[in-house]
C-alpha positions in Angstrom: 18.8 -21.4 22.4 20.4 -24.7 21.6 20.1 -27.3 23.8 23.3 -28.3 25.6 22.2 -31.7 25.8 22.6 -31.8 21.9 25.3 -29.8 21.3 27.3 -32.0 23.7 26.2 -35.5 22.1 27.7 -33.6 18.9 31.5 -32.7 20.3 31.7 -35.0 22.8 29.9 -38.3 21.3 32.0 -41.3 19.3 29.6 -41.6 16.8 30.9 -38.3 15.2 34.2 -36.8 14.6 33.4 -33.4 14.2 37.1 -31.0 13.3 37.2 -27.4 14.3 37.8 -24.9 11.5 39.2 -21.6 10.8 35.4 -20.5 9.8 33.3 -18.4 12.5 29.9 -18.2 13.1 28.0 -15.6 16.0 32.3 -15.6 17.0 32.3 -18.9 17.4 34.0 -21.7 15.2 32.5 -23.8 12.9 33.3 -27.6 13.0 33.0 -29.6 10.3 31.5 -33.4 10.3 35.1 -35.5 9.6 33.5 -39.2 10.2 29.9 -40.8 11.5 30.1 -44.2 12.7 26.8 -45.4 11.5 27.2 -44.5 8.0 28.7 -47.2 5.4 32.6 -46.9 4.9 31.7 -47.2 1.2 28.8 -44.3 1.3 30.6 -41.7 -0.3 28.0 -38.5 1.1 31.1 -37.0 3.4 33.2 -36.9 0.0 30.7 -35.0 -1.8 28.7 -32.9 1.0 30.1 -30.8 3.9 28.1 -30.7 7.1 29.4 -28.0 9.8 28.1 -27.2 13.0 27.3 -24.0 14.2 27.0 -22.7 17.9 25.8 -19.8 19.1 24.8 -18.3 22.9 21.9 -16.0 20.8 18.3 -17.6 21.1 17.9 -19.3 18.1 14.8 -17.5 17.0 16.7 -13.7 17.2 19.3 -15.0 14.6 18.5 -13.0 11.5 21.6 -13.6 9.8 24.6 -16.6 9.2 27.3 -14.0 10.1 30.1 -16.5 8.5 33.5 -15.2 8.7 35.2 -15.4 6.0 32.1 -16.5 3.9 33.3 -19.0 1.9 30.2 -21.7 2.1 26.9 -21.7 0.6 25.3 -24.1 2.5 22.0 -25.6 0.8 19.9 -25.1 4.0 20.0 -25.0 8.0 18.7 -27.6 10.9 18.7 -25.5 14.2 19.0 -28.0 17.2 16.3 -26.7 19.9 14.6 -27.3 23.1 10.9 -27.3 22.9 8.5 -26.2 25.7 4.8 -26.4 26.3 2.8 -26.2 29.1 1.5 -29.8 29.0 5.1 -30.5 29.4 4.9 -34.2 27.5 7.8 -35.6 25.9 8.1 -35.1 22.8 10.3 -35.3 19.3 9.1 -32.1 17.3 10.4 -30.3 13.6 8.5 -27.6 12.1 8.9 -24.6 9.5 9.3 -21.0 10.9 7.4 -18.0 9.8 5.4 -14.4 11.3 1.4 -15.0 10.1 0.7 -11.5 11.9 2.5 -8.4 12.7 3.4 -9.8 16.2 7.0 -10.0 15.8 7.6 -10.9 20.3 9.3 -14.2 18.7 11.4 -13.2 16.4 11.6 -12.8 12.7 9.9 -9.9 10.4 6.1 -9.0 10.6 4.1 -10.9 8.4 7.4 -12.5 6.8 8.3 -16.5 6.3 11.3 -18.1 6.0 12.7 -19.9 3.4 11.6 -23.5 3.1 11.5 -26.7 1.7 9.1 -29.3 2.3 11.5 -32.3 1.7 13.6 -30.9 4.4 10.3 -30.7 6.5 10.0 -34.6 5.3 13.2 -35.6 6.0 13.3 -34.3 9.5 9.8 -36.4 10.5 10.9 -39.3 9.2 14.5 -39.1 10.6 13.4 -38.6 13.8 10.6 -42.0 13.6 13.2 -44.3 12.5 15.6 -43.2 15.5 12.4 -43.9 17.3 11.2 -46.9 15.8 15.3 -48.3 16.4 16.3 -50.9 19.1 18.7 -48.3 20.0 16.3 -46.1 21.3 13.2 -48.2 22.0 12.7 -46.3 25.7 11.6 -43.4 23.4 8.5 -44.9 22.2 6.5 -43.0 24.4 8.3 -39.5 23.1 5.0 -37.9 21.1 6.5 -37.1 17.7 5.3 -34.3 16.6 5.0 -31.3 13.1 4.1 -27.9 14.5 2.3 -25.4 12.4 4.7 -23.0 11.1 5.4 -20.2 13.7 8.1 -17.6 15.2 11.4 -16.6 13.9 13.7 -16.2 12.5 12.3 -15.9 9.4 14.9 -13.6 7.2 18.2 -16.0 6.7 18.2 -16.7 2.8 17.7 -20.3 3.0 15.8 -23.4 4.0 15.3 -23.4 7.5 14.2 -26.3 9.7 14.2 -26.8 13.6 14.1 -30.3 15.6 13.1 -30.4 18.8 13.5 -31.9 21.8 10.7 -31.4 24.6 9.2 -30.4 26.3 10.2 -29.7 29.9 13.4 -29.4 31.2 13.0 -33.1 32.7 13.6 -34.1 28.9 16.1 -31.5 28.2 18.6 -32.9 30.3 18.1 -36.5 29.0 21.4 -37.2 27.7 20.2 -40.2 25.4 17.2 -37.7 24.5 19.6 -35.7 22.9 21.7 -38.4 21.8 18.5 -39.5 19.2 18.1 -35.8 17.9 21.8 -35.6 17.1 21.5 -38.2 14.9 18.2 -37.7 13.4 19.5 -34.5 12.2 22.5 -36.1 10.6 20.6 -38.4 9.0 18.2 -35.9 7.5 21.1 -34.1 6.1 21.9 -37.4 4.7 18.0 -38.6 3.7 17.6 -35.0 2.2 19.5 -35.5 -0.7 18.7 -39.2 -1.2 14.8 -38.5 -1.4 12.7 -40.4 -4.2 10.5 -38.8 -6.3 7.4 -36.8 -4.2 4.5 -36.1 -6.4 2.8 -33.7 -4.2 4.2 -30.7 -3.0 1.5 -28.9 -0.7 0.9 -25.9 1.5 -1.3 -26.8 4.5 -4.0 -24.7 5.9 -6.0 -25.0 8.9 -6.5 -27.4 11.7 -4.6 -27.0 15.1 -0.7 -26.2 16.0 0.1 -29.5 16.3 -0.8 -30.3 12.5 -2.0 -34.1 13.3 -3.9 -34.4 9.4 -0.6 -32.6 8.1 1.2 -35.4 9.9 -0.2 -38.3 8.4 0.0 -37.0 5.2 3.5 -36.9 5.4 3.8 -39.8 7.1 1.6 -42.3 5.1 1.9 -40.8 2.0 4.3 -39.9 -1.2 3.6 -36.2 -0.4 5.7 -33.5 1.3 4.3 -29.9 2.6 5.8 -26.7 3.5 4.0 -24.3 5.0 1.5 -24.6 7.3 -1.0 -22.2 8.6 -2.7 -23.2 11.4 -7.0 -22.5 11.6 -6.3 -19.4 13.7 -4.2 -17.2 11.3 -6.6 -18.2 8.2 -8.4 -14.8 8.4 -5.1 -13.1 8.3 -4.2 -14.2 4.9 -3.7 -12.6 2.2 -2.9 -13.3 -1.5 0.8 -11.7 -1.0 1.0 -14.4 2.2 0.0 -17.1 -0.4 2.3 -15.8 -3.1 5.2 -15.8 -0.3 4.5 -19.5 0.6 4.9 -20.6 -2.9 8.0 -18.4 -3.6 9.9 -19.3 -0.7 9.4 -22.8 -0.8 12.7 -24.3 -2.4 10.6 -27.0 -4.2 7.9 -26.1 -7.2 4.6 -26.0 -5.1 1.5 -28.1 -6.7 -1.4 -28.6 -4.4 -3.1 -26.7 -2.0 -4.2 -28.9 1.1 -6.9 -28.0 3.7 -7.9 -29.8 6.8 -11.3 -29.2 5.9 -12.9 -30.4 9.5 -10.2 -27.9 11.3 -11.2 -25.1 9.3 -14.7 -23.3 9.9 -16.9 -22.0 7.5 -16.0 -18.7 7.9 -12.5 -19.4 7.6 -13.4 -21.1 4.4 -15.3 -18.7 2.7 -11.6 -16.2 3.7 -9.6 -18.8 2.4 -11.2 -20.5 -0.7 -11.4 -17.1 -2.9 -8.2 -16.4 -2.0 -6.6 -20.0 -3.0 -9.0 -20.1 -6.2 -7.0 -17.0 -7.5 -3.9 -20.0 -8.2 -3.8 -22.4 -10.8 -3.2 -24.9 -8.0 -5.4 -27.7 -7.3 -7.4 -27.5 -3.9 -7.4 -30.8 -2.3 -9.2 -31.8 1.4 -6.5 -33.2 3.5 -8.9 -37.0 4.5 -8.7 -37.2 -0.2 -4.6 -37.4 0.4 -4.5 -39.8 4.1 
C-alpha cells in the first residue's frame, strides 16, 4: 500500500502544485503535477511531459492493471511510492524492479512472470534518491541505508516499466514526515533525470549475490552502466532460457551484457547458469571487471 506519509507530502506539500482531474484511476482521481518549486522557471519538462499521481487503497503489489477511466494517457512508465519492511527494521531508502522467479505467486503478480522494465529507470531512481541524500536539505538522512533490492514480488503484468521506491523499514520511519518528504522528491526528480540521461554503454541483467544487490549497486553507482533485472543467487537454479529470453524482452532498453557476481554465486549455480547465458550472443562479464 502507499505510504500516507508520501502521499501526503504530495497534496499537501508547497513544493508541488499538484491539480485534480477528470481522469480516474482504482475510482479515484488522478492529479496532475501543475508546478514544482525546485525546478528552473526556464526548464521547460512540465511543457513537454505530464506527470499524474495515482492513489489507490489496493496493496500496491495486487494491482494488475492501470484501470484509467477514460484512457486517454499512455504514460511511458510507473514509480509506485511504497513503505518497505524488514525484520532488521534499519532505515532505509530502497528502489527495485518487480518480477515472480518461481511459481509462488503469495506476493502478487503471475507465476514465473516479470514485469516490464527499464534499467535507466532503475538508474534514475538510485541516484535520485543519493542526491536528496547527499543534499543540505536532508543531511539528518545520512544514516538512511540506501539500498537496490533484487528483483521480487508483484505486480508483474501492467504493460510498462515499473519501478518502486521505498521508504523503510519500520513503521518508526514510515511516519517520518521529512522521510517522506525526500522520497517525494526523489521520485519527481527521476521522472525528470529519466529523460535527461547521457549515453549508458552497458545495459546488463544481474545474476546472483544476495537480495540486497550490494556488487549490483556499485555498478550503478560508480559506473556508466545501468541493469535491469536482477536475480538474486537463490533463484539461479530456477532459470530457464524462456526466464532469460523474458528479461531481455521486457526490458525497455536493448540489453548488451550479462553481469554475474561471481563470488555470490556457487559453483553449482554456475555450472546452471553459464550454459544457459552462453546460448546469447551477449557478453558475460564478472561484476568486480565492471566496479
Amino acid at each position: 500500500m502507499a505510504s500516507m506519509n508520501i502521499r501526503s507530502n504530495f497534496l499537501n506539500s508547497n513544493l508541488y502544485k499538484f491539480v485534480e482531474t477528470d481522469l480516474t484511476w482504482q475510482e479515484y482521481s488522478l492529479f496532475k503535477l501543475e508546478d514544482v518549486s525546485f525546478i528552473s522557471k526556464d526548464d521547460s519538462f512540465l511543457q513537454k511531459h505530464d506527470i499524474y499521481l495515482g492513489l489507490t487503497d489496493t496493496p500496491l503489489i495486487f494491482l494488475n492493471d492501470l484501470k484509467i477511466e477514460p484512457n486517454t494517457i499512455n504514460p511511458d512508465f510507473l514509480i509506485f511510492a511504497s513503505r518497505h519492511r524488514s525484520e532488521a527494521g534499519r532505515p532505509s531508502f530502497l528502489v527495485h524492479l518487480t518480477g515472480n522467479w518461481t511459481d509462488n505467486k503469495d506476493f502478487g503478480g503471475s507465476s514465473r512472470q516479470l514485469s516490464r522494465a527499464s534499467a535507466i529507470l532503475l538508474k534514475s531512481g538510485y541516484n535520485s534518491l543519493k542526491n536528496q541524500i547527499k543534499s543540505p536539505e536532508f543531511a539528518d538522512f545520512s544514516n538512511y541505508h540506501l539500498d537496490i533490492e533484487a528483483t521480487h514480488h508483484g505486480p508483474t503484468t501492467l504493460e510498462k516499466p515499473l519501478l518502486f521506491m521505498e521508504l523503510g523499514s519500520s513503521e518508526q520511519e514510515w511516519n517520518v514526515r521529512k522521510a517522506g518528504k525526500l522520497v517525494g522528491k526523489a521520485i519527481i526528480d527521476t521522472c525528470l533525470s529519466f529523460f535527461k540521461h547521457e549515453d549508458i554503454p552497458y545495459i546488463g541483467l544481474g545474476f546472483g549475490g544476495t537480495h540486497y544487490a550490494p556488487q549490483f549497486k556499485d555498478i550503478i553507482d560508480k559506473n556508466k552502466a545501468a541493469i535491469s533485472f536482477i536475480c538474486p543467487k537463490y533463484y539461479i537454479q530456477e532459470l530457464t532460457k524462456e526466464t532469460i529470453q523474458q528479461m531481455i524482452a521486457n526490458t525497455r532498453e536493448s540489453v548488451n551484457c550479462f553481469i554475474i557476481d561471481w563470488k555470490g554465486t556457487n559453483s553449482q549455480d554456475k555450472q546452471h547458469l553459464l550454459p544457459l547465458l552462453e546460448e546469447f550472443e551477449l557478453p558475460i562479464q564478472k561484476s568486480k571487471d565492471l566496479k
